[in-house]
N, CA, C and O atoms as a MOPAC input file, in Angstrom:
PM7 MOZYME 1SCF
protein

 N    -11.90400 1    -3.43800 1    -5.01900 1
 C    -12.59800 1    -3.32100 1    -3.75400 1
 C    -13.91400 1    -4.08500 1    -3.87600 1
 O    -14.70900 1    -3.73000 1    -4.74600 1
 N    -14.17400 1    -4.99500 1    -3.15800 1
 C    -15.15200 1    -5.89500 1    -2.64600 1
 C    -16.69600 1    -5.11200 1    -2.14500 1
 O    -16.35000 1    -3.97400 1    -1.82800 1
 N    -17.78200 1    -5.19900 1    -2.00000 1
 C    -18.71700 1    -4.39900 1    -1.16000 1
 C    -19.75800 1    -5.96100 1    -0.78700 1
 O    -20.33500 1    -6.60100 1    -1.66600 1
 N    -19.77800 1    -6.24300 1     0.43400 1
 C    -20.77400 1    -7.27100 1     1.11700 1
 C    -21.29400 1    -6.38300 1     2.10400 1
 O    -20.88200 1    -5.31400 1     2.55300 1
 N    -22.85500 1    -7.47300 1     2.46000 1
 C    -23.92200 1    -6.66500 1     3.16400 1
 C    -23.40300 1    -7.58200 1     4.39400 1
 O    -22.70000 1    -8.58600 1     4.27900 1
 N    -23.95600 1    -6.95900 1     5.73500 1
 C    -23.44200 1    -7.69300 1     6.57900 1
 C    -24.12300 1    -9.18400 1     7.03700 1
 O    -23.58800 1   -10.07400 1     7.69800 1
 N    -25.43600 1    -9.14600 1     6.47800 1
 C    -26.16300 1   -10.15000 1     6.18400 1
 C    -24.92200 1   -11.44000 1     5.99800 1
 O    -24.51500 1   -12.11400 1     6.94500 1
 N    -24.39600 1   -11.60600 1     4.38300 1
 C    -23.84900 1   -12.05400 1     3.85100 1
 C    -22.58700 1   -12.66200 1     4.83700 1
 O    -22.41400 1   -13.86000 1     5.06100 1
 N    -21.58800 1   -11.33000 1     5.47400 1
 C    -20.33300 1   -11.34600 1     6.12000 1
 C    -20.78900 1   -12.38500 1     6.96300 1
 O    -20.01900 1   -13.28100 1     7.30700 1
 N    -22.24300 1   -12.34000 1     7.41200 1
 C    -22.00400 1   -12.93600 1     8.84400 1
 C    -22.08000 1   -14.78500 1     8.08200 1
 O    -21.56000 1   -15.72200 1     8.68800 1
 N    -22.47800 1   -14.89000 1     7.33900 1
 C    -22.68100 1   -16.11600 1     7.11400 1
 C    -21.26900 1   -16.57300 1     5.96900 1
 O    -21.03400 1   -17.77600 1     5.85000 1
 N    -20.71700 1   -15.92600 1     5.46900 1
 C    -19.47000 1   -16.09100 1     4.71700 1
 C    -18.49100 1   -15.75900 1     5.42100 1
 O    -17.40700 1   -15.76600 1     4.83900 1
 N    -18.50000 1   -15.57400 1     6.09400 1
 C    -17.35000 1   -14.83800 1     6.76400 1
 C    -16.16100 1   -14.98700 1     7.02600 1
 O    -15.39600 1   -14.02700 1     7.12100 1
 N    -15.74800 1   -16.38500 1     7.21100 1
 C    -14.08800 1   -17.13300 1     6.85200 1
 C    -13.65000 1   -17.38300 1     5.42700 1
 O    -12.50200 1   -17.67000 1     5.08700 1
 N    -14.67000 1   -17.24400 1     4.65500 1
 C    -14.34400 1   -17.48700 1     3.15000 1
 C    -14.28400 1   -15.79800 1     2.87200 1
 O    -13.75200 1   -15.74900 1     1.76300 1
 N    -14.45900 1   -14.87000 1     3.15200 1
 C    -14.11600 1   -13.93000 1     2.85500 1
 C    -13.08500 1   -13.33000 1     3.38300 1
 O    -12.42900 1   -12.48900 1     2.76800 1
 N    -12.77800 1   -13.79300 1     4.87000 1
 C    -11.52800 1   -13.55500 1     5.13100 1
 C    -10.33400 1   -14.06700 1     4.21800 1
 O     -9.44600 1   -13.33500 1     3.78000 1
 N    -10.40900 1   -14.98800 1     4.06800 1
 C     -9.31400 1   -15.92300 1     2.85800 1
 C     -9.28700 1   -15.40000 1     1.84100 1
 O     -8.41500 1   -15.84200 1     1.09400 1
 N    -10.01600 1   -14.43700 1     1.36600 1
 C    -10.16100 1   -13.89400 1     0.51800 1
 C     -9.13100 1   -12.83300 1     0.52600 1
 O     -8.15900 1   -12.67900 1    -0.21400 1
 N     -9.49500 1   -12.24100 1     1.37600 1
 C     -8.79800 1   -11.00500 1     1.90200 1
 C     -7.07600 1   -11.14700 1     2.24400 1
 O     -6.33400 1   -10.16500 1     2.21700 1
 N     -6.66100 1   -12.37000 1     2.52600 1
 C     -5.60600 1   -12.56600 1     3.28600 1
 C     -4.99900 1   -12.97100 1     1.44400 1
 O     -3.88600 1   -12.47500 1     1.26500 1
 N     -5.51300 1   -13.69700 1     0.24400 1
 C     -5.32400 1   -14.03200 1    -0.42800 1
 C     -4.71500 1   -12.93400 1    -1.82000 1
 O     -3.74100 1   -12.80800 1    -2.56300 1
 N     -6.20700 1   -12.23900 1    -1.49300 1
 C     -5.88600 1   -11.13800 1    -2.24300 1
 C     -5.39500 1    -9.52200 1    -2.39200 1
 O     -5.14000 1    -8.61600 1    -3.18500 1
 N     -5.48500 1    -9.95700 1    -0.82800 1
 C     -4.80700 1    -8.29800 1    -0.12800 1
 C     -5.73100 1    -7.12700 1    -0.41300 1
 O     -5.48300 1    -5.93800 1    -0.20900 1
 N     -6.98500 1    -7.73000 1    -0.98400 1
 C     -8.43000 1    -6.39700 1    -1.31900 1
 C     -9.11500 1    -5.94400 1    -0.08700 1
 O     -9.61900 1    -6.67600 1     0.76400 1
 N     -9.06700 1    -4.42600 1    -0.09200 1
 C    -10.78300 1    -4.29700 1     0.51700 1
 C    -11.37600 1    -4.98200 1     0.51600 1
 O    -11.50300 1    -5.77900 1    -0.41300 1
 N    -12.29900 1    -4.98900 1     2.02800 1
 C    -13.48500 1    -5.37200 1     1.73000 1
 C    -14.42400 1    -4.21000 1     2.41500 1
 O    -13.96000 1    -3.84700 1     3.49600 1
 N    -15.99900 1    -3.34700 1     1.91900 1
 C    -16.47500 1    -2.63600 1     2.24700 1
 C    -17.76100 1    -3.22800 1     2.79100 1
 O    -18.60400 1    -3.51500 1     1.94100 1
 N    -18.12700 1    -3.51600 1     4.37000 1
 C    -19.32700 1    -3.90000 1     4.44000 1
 C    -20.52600 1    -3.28400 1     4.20900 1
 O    -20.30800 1    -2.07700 1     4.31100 1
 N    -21.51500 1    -3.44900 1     3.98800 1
 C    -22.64200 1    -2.25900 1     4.22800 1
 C    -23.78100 1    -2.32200 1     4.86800 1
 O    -23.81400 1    -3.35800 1     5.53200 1
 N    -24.71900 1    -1.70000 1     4.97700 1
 C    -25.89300 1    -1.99400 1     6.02100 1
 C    -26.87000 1    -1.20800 1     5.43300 1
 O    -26.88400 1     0.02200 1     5.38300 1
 N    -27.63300 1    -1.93400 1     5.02000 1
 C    -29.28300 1    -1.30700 1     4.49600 1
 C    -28.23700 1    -0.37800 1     2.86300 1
 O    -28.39000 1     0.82400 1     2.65000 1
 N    -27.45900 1    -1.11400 1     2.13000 1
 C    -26.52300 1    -0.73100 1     0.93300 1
 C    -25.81700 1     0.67400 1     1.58000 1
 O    -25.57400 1     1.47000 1     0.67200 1
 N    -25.49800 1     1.08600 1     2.67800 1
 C    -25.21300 1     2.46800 1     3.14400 1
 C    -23.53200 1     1.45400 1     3.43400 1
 O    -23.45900 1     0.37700 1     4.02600 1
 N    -22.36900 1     2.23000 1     2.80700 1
 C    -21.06300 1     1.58000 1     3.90300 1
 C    -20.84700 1     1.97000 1     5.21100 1
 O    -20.82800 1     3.11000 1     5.67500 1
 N    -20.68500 1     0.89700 1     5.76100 1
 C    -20.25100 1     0.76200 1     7.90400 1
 C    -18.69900 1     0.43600 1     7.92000 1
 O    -17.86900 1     0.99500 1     8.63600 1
 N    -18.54800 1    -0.20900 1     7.33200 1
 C    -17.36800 1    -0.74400 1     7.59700 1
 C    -16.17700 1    -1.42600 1     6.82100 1
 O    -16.48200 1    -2.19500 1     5.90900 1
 N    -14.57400 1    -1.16700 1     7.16200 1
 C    -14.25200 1    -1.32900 1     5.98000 1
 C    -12.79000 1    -2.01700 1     6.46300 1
 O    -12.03900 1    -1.37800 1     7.20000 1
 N    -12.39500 1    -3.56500 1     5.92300 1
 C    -11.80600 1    -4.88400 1     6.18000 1
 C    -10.95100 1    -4.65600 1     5.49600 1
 O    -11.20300 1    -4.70100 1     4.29200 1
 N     -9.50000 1    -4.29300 1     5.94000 1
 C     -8.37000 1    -4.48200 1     5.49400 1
 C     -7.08900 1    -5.36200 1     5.99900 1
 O     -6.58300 1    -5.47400 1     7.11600 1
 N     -6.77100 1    -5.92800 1     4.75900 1
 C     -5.10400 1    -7.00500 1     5.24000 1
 C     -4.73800 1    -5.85600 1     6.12900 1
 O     -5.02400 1    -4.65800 1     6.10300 1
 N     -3.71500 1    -6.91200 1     7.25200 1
 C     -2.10200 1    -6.38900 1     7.88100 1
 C     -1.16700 1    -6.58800 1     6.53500 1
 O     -0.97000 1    -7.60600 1     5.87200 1
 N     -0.61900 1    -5.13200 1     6.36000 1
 C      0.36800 1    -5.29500 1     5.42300 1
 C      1.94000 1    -4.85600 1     6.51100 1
 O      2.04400 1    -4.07100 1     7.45300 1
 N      2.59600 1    -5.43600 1     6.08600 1
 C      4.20700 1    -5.20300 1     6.54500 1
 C      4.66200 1    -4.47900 1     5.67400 1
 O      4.26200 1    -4.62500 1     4.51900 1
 N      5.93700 1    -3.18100 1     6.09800 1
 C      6.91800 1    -2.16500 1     5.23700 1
 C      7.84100 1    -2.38900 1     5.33100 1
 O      8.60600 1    -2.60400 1     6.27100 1
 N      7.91100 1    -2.36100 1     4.04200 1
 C      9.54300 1    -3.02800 1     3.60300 1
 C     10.40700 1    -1.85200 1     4.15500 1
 O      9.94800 1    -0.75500 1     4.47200 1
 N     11.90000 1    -2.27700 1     4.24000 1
 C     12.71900 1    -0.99700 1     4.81800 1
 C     13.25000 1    -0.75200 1     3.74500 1
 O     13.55500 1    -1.67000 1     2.98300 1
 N     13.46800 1     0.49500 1     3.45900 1
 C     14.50400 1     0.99000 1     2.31700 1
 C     15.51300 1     0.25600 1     2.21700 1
 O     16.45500 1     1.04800 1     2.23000 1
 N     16.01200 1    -1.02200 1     2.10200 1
 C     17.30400 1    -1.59300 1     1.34800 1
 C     16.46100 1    -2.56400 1     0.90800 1
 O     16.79400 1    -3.05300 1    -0.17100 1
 N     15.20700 1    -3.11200 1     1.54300 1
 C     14.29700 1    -4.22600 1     0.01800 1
 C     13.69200 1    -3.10600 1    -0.45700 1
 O     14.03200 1    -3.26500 1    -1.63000 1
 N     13.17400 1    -2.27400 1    -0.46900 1
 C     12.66000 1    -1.34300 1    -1.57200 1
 C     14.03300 1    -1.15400 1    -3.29400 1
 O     13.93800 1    -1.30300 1    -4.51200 1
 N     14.80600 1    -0.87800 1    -2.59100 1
 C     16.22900 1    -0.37200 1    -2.93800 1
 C     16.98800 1    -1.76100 1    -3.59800 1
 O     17.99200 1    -1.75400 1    -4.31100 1
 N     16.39500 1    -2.66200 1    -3.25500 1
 C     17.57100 1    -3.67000 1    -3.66600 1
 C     17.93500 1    -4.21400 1    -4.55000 1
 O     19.03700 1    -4.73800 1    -4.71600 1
 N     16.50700 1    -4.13500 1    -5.67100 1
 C     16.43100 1    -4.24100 1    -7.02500 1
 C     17.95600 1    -3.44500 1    -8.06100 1
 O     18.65500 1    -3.69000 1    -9.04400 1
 N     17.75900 1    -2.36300 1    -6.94000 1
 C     18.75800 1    -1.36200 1    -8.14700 1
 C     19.75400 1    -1.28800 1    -7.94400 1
 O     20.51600 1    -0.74000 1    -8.74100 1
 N     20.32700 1    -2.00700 1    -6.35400 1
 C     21.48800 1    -1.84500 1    -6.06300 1
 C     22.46500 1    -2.07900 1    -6.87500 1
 O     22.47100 1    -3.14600 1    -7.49000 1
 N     23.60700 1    -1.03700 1    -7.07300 1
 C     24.63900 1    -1.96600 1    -8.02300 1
 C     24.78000 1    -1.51900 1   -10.10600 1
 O     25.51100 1    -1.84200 1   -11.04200 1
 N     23.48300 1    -0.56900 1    -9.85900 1
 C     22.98900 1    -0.02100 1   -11.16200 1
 C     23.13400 1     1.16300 1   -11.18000 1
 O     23.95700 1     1.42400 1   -12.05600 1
 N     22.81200 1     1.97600 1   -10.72900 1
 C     23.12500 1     3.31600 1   -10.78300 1
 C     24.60800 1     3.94500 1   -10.42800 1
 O     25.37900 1     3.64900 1    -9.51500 1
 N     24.70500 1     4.74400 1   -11.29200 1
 C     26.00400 1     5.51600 1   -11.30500 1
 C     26.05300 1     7.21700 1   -10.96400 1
 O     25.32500 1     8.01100 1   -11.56000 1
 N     26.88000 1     7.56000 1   -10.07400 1
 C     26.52400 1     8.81600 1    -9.77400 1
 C     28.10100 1     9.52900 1   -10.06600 1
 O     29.19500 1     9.10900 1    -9.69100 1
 N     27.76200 1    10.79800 1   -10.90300 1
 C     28.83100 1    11.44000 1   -11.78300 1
 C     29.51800 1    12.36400 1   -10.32900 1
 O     30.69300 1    12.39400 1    -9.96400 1
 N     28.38200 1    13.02000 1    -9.74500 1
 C     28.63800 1    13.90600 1    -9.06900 1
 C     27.75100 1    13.63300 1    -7.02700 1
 O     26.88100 1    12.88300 1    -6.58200 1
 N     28.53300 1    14.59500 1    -6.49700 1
 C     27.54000 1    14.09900 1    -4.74300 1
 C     26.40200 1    15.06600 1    -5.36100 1
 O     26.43100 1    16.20600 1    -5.82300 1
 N     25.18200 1    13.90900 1    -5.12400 1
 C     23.72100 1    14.37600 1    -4.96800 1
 C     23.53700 1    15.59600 1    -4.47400 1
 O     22.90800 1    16.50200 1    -5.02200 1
 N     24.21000 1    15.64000 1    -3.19500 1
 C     23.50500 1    16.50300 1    -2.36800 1
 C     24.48400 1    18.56500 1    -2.34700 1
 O     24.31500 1    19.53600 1    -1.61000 1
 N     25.43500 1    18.30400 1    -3.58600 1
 C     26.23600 1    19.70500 1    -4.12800 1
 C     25.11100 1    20.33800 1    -4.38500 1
 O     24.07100 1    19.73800 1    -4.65800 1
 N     25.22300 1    21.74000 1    -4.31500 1
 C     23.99700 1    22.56000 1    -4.66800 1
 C     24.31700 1    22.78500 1    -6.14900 1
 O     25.48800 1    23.00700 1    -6.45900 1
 N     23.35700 1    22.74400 1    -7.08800 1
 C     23.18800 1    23.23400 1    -8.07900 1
 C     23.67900 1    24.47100 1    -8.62200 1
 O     23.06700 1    25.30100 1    -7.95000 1
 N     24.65200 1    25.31600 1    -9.69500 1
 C     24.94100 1    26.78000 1   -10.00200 1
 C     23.79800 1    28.00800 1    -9.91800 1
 O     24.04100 1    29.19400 1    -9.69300 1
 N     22.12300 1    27.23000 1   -10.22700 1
 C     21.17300 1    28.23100 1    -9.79600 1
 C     20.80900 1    28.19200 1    -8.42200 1
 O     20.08100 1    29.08900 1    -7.99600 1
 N     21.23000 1    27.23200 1    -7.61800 1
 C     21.00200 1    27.24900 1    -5.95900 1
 C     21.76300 1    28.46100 1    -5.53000 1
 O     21.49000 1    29.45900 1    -4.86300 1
 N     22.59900 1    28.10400 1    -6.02700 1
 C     24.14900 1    29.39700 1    -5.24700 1
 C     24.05100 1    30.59700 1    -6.02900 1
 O     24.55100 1    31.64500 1    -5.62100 1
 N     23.27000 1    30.49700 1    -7.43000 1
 C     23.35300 1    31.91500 1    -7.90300 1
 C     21.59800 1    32.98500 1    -6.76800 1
 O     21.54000 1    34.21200 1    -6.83800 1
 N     20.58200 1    32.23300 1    -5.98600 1
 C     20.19900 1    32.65500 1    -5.31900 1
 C     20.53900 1    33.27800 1    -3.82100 1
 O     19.84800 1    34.00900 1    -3.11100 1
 N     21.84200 1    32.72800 1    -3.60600 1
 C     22.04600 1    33.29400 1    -2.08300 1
 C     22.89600 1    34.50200 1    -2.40300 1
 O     23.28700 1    35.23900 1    -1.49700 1

């Protein structure tokens, strides 16, 4: 995480954007060193099959996940 005064922002201010777009960091402005304000990338979410897709194809399942367990059923 980054911390600029706004002094600074106003006169850097496309080079810190590039920054931001570059490095995907915070940035925390501040005012009189107190934080005001706080500059974050647009990030996009992946959907669960690119999260997932790495492993596709790897895992092996003995049994259905979702059977209750012998101590599930020994509670009801």
């Amino acid at each position: 995480m980054t911390t600029i005064s706004k002094s600074k922002l106003k006169t850097h201010m496309l080079q810190v954007f590039r920054q931001i777009e570059q490095t995907g960091e915070e940035v925390i402005v501040t005012d009189n060193n107190r934080p005001v304000l706080r500059i974050l990338p647009i990030t996009t979410t992946k959907s669960v099959s690119e999260v997932f897709a790495p492993y596709r194809g790897q895992m092996v399942w003995h049994e259905d996940p979702d059977t209750p367990t012998s101590d599930e059923w020994s509670e009801l």
